[in-house]
N, C-alpha and C positions, 0 to 999 in steps of 0.2 A: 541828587536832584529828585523831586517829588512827582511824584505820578498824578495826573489827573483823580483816576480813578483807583483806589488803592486798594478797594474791595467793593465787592455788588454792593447796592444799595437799590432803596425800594424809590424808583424814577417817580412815581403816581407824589410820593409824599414828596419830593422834593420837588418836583413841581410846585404844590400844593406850599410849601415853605418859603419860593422865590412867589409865587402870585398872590398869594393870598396866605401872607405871616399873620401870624396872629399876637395882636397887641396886647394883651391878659396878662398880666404879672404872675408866676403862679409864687407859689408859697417860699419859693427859694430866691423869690424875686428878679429871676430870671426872664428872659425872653428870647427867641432867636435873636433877634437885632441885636442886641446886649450882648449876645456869646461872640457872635461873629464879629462887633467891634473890639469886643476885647482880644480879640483870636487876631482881627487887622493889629491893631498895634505893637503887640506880642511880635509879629513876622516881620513888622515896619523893623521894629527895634535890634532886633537878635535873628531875624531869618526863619526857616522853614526847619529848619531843623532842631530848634526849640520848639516848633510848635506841635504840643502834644494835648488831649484832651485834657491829660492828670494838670495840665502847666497853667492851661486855660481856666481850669477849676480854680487851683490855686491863688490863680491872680485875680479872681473874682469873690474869693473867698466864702468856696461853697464847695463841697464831694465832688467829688468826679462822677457819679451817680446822680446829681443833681440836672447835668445837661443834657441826660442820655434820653429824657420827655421832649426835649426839643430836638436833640440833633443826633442823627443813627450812629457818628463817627468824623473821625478825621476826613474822611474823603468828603461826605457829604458838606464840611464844613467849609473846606476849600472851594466846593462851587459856591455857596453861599457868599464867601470874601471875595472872588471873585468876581461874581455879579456886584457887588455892593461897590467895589472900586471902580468898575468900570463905567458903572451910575455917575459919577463925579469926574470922569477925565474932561468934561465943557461945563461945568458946573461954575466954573470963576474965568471962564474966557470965551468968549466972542463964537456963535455958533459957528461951524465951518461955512453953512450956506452964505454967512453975513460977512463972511470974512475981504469979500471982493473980487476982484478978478479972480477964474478959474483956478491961475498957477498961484496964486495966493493961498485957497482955500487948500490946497493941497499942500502946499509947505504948513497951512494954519491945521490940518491934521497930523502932519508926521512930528509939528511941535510938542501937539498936545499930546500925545501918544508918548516920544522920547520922556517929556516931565512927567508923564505919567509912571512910566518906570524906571525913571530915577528916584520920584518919590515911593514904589513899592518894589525895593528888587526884588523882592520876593517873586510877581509875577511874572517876571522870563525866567524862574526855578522850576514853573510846571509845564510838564510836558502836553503838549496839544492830546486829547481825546475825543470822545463823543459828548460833548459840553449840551446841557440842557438847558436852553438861552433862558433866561431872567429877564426881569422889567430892565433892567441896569445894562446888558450886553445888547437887549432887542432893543434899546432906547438911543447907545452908542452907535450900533448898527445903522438903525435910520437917520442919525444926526449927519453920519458920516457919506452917506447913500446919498443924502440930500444935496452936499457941495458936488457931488459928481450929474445928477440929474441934471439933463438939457443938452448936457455935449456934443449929442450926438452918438453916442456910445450904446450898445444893446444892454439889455439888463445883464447879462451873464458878464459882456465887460467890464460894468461896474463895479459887478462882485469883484471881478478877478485884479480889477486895480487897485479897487482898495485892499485886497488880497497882498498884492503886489508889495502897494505903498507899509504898510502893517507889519510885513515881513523882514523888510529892509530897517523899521526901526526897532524889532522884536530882537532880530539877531545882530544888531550892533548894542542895541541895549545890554543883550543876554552880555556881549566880548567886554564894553568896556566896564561894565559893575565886576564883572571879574579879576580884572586888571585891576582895576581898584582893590580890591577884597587882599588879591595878591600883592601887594604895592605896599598894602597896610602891614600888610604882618610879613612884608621883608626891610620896609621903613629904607629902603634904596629907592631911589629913582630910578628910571627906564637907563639912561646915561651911566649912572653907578652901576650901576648892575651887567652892562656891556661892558664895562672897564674893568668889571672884576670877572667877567669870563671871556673875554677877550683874548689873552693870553694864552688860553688852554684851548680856546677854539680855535685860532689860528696856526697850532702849532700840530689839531687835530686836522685840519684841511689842508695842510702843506704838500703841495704838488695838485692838489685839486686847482678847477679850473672852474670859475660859476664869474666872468664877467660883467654880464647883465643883473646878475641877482645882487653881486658886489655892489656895483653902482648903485642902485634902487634905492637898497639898505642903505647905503650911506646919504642915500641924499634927504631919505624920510628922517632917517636919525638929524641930520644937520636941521633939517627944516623945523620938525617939529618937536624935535627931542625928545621922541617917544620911538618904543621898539618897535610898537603895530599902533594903527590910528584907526580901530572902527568906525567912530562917530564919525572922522573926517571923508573916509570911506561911504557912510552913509548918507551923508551929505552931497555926494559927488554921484553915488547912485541915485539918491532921490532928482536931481537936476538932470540926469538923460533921462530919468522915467519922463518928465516930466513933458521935457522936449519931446521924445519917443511919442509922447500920448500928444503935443498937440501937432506933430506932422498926421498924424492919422485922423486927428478932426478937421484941421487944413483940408485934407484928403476926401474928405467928405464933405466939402463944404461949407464947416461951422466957422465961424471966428471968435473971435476972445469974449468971451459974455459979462 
């Protein structure tokens, strides 16, 4: 997993890179936007762990010396891709404000959020840091502040719902890309794969006694035919959040807007 921050870098200029890129082709025909697209697709494609400055160069068909005028390193270039995707998570769908009732808007963020990191699994590979917000994060930021405005809710609440809500698809995103990843390169199913350790496990918990766990498992196996269900998990948390949050505007006197 990739670190936010991989080494210092100098904050002033990457500010300066997220606000105010400069569009000047230089002699190698390069631009930030240009490195950082092809640095996004490169991580779309093959993950984080191909993505190196030398791979970047490569694929652009220029030194590895060539990128170092625009970009100080790897670390730097991951905020950069990261601001740059998250610019685009409402880009092709319905802003959350517009999306209609309250508990709409908020299912119409945790939508765009999950598609969002299924189309980059890359971003639940980096670990949270001390992020220096870009037009693209401070842009998602407000889009998403917006569907929560009016409720009823203090600013700090806001923050901390959509905190809330972001979390719950960050870390089911992060479980089920993994499950996949793993799924691929054992080419079993959830079911297969119970059936072929099945055998050894039950004959490793013989005299154990787990009733309630027993049942559970069997019945998520029977239902969904998978071994663990994130996504459905997150979906079932996102509906008490949801509830949760509008007993406490009830609570206060709001109703559905």
């Amino acid at each position: 997993m990739a670190k936010r921050a991989e080494r210092p870098g100098d904050p002033a200029k990457l500010i300066g890179l997220l606000w105010q890129p400069t569009e000047a082709v230089s002699r190698s025909g390069l631009t930030p936007k240009i490195i950082t697209q092809a640095a996004i697709t490169l991580a779309d494609d093959e993950g984080l762990d191909a993505l190196t400055i030398r791979r970047v160069a490569g694929d652009l068909g220029v030194s590895t010396m060539a990128l170092y005028p625009h970009i100080a390193g790897r670390s730097e270039l991951l905020e950069l891709m990261l601001d740059a995707v998250a610019g685009q998570v409402y880009a092709h769908t319905t802003p959350p404000a517009q999306a209609g009732e309250w508990q709409t808007r908020i299912e119409h963020i945790a939508q765009a959020n999950w598609n969002h990191h299924m189309a980059h699994p890359w971003t639940v590979d980096i670990t949270a840091g001390r992020p220096v917000p870009g037009p693209g994060i401070s842009g998602k930021y407000e889009t998403e502040l917006s569907a929560l405005d009016g409720l009823g809710l203090t600013d700090i609440e806001m923050d901390q719902t959509l905190t809330a809500i972001l979390g719950l698809v960050s870390n089911a995103a992060r479980e089920t890309i993994s499950l996949r990843r793993i799924r691929q390169e054992s080419s079993l199913t959830d079911t297969q794969w119970w059936e072929s350790v099945g055998p050894s496990l039950g004959a490793a918990m013989a005299g154990a006694s787990y009733p309630i766990a027993r049942r559970v498992a069997a019945s998520l196996g029977e239902t969904t035919g998978l071994a663990t269900d994130p996504e459905g998990a997150f979906r079932f948390g996102l509906g008490m959040l949801i509830h949760g949050l509008g007993q406490l505007i009830d609570a206060r006197g709001q109703h559905t807007l």
